[in-house]
N, CA, C and O atoms as a GROMACS GRO file, in nm:
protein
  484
    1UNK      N    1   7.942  -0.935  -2.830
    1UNK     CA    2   7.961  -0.936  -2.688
    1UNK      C    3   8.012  -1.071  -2.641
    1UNK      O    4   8.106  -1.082  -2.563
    2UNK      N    5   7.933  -1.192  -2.702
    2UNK     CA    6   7.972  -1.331  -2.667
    2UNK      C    7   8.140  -1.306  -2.698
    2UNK      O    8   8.201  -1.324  -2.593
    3UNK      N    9   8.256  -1.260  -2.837
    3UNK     CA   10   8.358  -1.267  -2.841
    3UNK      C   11   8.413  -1.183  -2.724
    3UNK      O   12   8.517  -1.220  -2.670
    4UNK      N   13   8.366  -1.097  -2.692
    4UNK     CA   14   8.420  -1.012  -2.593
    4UNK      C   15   8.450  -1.055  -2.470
    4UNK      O   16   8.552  -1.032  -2.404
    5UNK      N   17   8.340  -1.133  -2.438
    5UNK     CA   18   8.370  -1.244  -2.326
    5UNK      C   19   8.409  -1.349  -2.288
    5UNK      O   20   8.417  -1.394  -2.174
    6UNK      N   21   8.449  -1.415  -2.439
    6UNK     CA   22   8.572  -1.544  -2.443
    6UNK      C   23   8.710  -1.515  -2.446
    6UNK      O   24   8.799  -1.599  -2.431
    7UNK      N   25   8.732  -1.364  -2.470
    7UNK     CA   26   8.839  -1.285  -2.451
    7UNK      C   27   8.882  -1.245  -2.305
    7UNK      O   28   8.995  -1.257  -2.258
    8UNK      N   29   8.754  -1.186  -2.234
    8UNK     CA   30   8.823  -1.181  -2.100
    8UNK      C   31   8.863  -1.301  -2.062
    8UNK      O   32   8.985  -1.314  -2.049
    9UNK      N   33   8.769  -1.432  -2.030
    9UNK     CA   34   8.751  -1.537  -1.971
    9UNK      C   35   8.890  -1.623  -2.056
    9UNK      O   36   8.896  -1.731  -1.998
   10UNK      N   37   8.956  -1.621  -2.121
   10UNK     CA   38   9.071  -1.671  -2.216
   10UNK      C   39   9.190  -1.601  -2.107
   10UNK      O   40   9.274  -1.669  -2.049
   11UNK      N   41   9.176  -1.455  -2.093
   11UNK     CA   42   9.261  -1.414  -2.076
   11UNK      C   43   9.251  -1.451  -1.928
   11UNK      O   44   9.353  -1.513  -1.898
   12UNK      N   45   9.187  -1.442  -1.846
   12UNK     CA   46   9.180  -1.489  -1.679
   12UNK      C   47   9.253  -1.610  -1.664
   12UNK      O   48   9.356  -1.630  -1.600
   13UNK      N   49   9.169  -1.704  -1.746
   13UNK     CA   50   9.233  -1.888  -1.734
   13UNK      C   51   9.374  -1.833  -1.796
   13UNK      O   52   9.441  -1.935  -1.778
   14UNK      N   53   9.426  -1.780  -1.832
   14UNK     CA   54   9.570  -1.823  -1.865
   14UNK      C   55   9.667  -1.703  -1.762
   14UNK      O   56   9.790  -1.700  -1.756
   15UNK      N   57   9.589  -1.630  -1.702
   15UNK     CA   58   9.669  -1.568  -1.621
   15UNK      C   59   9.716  -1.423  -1.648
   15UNK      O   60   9.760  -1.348  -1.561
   16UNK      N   61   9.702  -1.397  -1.756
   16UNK     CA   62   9.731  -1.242  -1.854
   16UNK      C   63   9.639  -1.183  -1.764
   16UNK      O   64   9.543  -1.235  -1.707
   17UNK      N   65   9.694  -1.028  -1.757
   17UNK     CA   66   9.643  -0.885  -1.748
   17UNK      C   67   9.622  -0.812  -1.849
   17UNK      O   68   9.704  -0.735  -1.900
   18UNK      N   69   9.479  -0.836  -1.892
   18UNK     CA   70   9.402  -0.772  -2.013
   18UNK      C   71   9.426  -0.607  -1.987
   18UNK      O   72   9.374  -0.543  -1.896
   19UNK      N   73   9.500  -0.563  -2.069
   19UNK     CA   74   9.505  -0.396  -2.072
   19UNK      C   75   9.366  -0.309  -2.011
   19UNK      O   76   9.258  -0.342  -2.059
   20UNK      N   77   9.366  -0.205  -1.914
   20UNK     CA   78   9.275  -0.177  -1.862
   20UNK      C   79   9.166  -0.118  -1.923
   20UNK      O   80   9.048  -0.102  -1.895
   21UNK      N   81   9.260  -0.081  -2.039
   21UNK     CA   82   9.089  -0.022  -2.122
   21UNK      C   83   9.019  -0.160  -2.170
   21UNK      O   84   8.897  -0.150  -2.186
   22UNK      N   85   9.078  -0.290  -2.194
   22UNK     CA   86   9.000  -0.371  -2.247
   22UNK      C   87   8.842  -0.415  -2.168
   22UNK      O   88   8.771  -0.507  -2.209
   23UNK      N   89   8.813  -0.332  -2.055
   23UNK     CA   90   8.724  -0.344  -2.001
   23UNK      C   91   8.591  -0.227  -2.116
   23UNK      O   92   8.468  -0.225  -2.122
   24UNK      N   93   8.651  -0.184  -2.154
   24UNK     CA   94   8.598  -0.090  -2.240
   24UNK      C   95   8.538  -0.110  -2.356
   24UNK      O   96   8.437  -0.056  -2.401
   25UNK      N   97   8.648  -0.239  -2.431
   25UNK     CA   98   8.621  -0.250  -2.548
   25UNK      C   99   8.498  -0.254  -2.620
   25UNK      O  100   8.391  -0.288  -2.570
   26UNK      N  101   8.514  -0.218  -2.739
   26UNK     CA  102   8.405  -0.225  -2.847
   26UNK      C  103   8.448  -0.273  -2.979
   26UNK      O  104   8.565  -0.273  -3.016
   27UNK      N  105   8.335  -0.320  -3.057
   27UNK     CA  106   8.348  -0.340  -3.189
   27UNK      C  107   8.249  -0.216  -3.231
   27UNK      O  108   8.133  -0.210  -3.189
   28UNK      N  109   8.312  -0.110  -3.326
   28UNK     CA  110   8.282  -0.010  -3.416
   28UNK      C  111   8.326   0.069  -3.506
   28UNK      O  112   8.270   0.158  -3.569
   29UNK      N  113   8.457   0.021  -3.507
   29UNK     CA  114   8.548   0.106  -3.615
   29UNK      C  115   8.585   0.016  -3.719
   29UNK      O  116   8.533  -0.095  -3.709
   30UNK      N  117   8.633   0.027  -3.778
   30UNK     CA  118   8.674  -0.040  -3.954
   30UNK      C  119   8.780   0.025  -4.035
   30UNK      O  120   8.812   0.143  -4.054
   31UNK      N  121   8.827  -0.094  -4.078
   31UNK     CA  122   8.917  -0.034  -4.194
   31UNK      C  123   8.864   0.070  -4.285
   31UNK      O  124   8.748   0.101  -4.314
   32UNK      N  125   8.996   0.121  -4.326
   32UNK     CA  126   8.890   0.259  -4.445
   32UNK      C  127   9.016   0.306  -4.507
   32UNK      O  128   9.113   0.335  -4.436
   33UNK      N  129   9.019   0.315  -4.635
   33UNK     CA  130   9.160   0.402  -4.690
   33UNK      C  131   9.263   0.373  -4.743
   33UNK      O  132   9.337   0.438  -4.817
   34UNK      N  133   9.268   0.266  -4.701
   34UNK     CA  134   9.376   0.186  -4.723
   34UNK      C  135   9.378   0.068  -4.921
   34UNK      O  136   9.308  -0.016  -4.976
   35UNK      N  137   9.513   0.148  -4.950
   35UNK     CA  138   9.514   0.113  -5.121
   35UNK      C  139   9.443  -0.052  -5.137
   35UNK      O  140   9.453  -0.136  -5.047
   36UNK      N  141   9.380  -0.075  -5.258
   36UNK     CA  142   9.288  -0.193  -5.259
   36UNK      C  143   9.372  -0.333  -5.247
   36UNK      O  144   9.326  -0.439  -5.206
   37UNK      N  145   9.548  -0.303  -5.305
   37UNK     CA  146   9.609  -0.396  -5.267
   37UNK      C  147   9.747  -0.422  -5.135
   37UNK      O  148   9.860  -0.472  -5.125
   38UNK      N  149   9.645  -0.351  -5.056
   38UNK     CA  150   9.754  -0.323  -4.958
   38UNK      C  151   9.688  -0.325  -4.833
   38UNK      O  152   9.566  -0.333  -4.847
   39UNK      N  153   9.732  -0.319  -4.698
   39UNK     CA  154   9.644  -0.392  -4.567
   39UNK      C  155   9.686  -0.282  -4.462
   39UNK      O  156   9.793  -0.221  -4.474
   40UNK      N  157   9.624  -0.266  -4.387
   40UNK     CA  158   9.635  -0.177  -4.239
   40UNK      C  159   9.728  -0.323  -4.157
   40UNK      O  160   9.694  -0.438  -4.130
   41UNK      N  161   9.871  -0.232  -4.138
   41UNK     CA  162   9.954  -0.303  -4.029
   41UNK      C  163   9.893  -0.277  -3.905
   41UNK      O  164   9.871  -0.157  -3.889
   42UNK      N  165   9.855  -0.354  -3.806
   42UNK     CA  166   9.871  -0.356  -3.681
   42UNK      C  167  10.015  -0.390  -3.633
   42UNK      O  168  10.089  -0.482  -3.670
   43UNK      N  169  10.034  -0.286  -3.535
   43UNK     CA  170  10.209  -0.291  -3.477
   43UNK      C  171  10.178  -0.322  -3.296
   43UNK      O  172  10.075  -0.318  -3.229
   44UNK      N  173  10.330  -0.354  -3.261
   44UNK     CA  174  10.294  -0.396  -3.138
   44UNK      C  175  10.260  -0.241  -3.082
   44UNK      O  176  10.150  -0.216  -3.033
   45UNK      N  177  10.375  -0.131  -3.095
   45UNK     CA  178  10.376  -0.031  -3.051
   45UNK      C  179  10.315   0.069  -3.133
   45UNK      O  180  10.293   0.047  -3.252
   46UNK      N  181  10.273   0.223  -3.054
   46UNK     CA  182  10.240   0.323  -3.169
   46UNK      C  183  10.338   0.422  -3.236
   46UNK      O  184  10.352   0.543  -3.220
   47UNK      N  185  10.413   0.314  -3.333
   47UNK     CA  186  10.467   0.364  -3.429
   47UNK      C  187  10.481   0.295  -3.564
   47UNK      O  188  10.484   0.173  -3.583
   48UNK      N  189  10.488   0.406  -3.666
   48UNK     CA  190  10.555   0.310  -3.810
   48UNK      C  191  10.686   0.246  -3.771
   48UNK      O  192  10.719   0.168  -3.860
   49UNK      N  193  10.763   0.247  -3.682
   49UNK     CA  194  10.900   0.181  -3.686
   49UNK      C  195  10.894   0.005  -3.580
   49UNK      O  196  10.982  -0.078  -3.555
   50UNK      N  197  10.773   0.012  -3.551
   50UNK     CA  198  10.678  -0.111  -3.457
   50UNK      C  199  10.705  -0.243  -3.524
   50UNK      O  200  10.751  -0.262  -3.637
   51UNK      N  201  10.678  -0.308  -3.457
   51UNK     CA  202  10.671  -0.474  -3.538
   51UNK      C  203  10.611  -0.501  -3.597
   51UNK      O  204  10.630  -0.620  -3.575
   52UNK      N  205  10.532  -0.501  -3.677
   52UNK     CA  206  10.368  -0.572  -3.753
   52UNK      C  207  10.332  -0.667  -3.695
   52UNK      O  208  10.410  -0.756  -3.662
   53UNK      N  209  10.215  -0.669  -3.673
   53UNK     CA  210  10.170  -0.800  -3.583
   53UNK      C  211  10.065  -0.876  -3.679
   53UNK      O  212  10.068  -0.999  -3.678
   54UNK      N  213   9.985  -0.818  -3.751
   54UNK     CA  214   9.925  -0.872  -3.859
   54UNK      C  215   9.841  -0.732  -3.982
   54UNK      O  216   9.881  -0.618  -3.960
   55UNK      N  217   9.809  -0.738  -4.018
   55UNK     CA  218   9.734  -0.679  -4.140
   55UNK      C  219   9.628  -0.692  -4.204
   55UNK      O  220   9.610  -0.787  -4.280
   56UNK      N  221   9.544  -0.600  -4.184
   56UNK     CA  222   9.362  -0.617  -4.240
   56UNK      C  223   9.334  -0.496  -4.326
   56UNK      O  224   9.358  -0.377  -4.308
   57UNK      N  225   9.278  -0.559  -4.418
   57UNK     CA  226   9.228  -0.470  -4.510
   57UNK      C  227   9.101  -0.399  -4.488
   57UNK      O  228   9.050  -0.413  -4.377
   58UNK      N  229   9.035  -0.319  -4.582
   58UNK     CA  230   8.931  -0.231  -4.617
   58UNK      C  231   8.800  -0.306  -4.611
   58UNK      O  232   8.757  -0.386  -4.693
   59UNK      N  233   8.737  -0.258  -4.484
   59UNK     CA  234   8.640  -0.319  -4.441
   59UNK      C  235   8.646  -0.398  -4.317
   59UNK      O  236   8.541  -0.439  -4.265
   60UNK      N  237   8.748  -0.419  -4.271
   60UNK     CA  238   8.758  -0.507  -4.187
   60UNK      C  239   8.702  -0.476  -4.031
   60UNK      O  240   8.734  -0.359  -4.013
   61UNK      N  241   8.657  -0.509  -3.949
   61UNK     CA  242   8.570  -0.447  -3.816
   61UNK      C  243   8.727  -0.481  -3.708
   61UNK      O  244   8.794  -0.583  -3.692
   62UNK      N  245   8.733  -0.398  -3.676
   62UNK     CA  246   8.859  -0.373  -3.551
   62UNK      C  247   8.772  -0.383  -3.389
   62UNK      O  248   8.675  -0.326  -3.339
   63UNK      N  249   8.848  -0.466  -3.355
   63UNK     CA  250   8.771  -0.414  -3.156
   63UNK      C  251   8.820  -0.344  -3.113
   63UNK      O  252   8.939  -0.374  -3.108
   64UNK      N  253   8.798  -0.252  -3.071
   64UNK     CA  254   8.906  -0.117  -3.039
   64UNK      C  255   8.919  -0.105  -2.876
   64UNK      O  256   8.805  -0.076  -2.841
   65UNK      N  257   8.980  -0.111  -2.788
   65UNK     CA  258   9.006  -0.048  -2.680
   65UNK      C  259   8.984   0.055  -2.624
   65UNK      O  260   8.999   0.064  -2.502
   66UNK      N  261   8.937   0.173  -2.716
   66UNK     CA  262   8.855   0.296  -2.656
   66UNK      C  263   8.980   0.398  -2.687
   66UNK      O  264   8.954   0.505  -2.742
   67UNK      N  265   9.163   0.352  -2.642
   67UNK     CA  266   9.257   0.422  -2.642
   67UNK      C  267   9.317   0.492  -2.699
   67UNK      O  268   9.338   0.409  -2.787
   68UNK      N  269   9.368   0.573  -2.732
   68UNK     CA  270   9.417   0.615  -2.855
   68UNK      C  271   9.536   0.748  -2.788
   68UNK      O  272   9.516   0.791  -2.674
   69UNK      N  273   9.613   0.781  -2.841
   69UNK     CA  274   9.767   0.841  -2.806
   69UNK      C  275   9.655   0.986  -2.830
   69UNK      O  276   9.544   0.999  -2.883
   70UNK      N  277   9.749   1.076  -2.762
   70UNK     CA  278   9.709   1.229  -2.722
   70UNK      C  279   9.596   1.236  -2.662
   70UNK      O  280   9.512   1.321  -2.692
   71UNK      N  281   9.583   1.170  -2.594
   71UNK     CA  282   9.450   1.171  -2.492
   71UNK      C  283   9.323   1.163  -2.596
   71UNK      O  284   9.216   1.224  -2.592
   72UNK      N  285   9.368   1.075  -2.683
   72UNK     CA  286   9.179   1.042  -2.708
   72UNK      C  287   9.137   0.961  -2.690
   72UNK      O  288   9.201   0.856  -2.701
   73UNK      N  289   8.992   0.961  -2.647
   73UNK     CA  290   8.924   0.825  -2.583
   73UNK      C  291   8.820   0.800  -2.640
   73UNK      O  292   8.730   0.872  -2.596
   74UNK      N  293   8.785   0.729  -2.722
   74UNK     CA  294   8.673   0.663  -2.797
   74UNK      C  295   8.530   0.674  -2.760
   74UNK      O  296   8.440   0.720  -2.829
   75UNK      N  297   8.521   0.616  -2.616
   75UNK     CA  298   8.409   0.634  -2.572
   75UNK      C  299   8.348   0.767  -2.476
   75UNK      O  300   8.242   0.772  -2.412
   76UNK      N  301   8.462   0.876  -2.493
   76UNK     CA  302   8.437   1.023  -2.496
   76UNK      C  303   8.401   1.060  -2.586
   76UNK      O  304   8.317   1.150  -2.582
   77UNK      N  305   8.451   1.008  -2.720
   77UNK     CA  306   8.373   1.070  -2.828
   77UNK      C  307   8.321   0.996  -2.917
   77UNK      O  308   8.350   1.002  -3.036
   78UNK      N  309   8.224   0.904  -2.856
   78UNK     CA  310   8.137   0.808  -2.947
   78UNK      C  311   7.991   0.920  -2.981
   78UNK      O  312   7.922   0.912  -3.083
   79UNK      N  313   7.975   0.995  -2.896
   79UNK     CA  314   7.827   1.076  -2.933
   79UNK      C  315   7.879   1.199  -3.015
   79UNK      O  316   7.823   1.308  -2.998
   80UNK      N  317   7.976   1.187  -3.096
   80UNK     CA  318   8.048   1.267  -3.159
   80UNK      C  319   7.959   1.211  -3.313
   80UNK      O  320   7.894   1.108  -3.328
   81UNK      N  321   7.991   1.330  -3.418
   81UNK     CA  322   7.933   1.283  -3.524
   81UNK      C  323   8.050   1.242  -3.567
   81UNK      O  324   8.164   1.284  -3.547
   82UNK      N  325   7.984   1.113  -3.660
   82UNK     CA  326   8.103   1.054  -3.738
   82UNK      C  327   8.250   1.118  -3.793
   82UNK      O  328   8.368   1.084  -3.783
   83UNK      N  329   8.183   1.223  -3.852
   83UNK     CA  330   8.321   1.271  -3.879
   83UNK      C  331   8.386   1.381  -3.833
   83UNK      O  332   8.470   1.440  -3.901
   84UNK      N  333   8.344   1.422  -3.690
   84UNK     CA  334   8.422   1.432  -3.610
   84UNK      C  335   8.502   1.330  -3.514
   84UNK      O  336   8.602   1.368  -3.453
   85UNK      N  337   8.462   1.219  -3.504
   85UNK     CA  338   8.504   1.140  -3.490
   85UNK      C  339   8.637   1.091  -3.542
   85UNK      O  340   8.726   1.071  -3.459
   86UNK      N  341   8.675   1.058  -3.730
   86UNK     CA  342   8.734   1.038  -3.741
   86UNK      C  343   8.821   1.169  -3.766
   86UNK      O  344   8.943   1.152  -3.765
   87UNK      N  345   8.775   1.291  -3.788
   87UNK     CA  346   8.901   1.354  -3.786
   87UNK      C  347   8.966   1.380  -3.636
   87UNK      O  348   9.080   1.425  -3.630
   88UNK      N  349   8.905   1.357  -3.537
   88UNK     CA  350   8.978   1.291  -3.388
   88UNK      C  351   9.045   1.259  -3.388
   88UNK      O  352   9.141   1.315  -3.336
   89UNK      N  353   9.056   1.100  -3.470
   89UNK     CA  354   9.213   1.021  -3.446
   89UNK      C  355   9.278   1.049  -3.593
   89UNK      O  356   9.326   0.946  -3.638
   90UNK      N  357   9.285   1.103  -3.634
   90UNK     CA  358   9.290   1.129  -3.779
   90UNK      C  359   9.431   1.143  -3.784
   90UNK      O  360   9.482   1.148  -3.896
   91UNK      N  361   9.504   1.150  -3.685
   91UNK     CA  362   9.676   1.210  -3.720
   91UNK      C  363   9.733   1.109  -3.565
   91UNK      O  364   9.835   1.138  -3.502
   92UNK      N  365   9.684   1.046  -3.547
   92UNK     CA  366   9.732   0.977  -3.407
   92UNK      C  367   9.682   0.805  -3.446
   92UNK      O  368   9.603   0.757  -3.527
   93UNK      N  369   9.779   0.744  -3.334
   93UNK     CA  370   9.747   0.600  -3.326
   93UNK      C  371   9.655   0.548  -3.193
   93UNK      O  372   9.647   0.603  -3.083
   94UNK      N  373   9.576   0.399  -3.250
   94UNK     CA  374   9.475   0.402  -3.145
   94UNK      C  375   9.511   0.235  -3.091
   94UNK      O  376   9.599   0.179  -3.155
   95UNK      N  377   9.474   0.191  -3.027
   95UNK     CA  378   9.428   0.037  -2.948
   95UNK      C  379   9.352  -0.015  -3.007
   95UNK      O  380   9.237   0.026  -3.026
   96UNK      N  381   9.429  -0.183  -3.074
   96UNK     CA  382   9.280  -0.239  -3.112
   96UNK      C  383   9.316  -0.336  -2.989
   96UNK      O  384   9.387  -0.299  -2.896
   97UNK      N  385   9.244  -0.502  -3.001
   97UNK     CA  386   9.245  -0.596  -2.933
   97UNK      C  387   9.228  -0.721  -3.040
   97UNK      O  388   9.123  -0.741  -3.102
   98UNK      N  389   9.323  -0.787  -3.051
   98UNK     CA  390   9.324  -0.867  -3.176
   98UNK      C  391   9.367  -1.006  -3.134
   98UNK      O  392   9.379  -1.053  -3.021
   99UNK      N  393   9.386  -1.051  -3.236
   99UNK     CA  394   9.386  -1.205  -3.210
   99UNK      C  395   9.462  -1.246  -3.401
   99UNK      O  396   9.410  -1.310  -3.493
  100UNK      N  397   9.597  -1.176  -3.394
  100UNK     CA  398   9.682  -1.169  -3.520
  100UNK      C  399   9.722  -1.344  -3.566
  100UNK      O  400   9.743  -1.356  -3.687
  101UNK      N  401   9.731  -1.441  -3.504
  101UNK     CA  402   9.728  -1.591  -3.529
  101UNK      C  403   9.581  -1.632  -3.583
  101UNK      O  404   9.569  -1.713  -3.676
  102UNK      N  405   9.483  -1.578  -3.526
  102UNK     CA  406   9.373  -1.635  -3.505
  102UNK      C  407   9.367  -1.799  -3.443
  102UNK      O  408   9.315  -1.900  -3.490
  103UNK      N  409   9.442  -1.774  -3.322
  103UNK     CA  410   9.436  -1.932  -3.248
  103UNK      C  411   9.408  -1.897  -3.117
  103UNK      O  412   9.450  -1.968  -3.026
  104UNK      N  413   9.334  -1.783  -3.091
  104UNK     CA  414   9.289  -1.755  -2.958
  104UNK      C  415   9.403  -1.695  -2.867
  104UNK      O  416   9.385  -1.664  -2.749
  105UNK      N  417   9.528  -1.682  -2.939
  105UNK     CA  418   9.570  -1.566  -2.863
  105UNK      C  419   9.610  -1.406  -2.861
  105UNK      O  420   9.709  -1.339  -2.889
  106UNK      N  421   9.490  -1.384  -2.816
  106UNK     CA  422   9.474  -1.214  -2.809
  106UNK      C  423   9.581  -1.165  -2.724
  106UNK      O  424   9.625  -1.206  -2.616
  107UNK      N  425   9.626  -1.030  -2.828
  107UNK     CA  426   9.697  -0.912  -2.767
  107UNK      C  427   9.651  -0.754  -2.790
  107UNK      O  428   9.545  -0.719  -2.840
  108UNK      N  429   9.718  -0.698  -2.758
  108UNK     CA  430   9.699  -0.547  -2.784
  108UNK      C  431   9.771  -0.517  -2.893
  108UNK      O  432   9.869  -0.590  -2.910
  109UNK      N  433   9.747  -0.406  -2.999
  109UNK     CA  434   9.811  -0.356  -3.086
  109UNK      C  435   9.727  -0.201  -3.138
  109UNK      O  436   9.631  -0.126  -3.122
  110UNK      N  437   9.844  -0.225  -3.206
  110UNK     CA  438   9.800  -0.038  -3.275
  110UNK      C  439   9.801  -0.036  -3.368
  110UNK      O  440   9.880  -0.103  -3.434
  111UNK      N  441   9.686   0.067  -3.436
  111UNK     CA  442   9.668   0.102  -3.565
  111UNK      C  443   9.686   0.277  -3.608
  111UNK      O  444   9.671   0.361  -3.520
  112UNK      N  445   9.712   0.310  -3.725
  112UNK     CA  446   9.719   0.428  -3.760
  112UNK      C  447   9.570   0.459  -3.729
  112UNK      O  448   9.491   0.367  -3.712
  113UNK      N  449   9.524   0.624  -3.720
  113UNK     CA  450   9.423   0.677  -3.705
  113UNK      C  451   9.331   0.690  -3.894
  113UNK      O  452   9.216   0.669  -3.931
  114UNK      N  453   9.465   0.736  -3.971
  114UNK     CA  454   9.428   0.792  -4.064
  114UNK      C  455   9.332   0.638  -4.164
  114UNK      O  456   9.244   0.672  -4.244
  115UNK      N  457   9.355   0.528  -4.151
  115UNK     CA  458   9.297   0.443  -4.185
  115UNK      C  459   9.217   0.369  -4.112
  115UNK      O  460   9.235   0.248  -4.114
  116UNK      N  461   9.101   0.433  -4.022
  116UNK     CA  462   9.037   0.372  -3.952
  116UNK      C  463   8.886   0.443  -3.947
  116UNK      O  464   8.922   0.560  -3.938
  117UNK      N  465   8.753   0.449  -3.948
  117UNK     CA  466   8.647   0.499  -3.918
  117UNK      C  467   8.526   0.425  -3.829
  117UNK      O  468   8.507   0.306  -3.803
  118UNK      N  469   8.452   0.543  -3.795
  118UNK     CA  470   8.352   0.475  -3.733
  118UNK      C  471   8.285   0.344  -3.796
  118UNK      O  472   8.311   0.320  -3.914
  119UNK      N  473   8.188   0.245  -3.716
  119UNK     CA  474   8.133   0.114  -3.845
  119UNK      C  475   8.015   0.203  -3.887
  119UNK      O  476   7.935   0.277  -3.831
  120UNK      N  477   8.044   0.158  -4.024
  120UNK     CA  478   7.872   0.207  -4.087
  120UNK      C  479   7.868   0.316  -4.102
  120UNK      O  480   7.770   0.387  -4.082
  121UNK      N  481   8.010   0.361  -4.153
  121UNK     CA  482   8.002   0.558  -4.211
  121UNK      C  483   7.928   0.546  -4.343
  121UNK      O  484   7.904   0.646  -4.410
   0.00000   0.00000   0.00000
């Protein structure tokens, strides 16, 4: 929660409009699936043809935005069982909230569905 809130408060002092779901955000999803030598692209946009913005591997805890393309919303289906859950986003792309430099400047990006799960499946 403390990161969550050096994120808004980062983003205020510099003047950015934090995406509206980022009022939402959570940390609960994770990498998952992804070959042992190979990394989940985050893209700017939701597509494979997107920019890469950075890349995390298996295991990694994502902050997610709640968002996700075809109308799914995370925190509609957080009282979902896990794996309904992930077969939810399972064919669609979702919102994380990242920080791809790691120098404190956070953006929005997207991840595939199919490499992503609830934390602590």
């Amino acid at each position: 929660m403390k990161t969550l809130l050096k994120v808004a408060l980062a983003a205020a002092a510099l003047g950015l409009a934090a995406p509206a779901a980022m009022a939402n955000a959570f940390v609960a999803w994770e990498v998952s699936g992804v070959a042992w030598d190979d990394v989940l692209n985050a893209r700017a946009w939701p597509s494979a043809q997107s920019a890469v913005r950075a890349g995390y591997p298996n295991g990694t805890t994502l902050q997610m935005t709640g968002r996700c393309m075809n109308g799914i919303d995370l925190n509609e289906i957080s009282g979902w069982s896990r794996a309904a859950q992930r077969n939810a986003v399972r064919s669609t792309w979702c919102q994380i909230w990242h920080d791809p430099g790691q120098n404190g400047n956070w953006q929005a990006g997207w991840v595939y569905g199919r490499y992503i799960q609830p934390q602590g499946w």
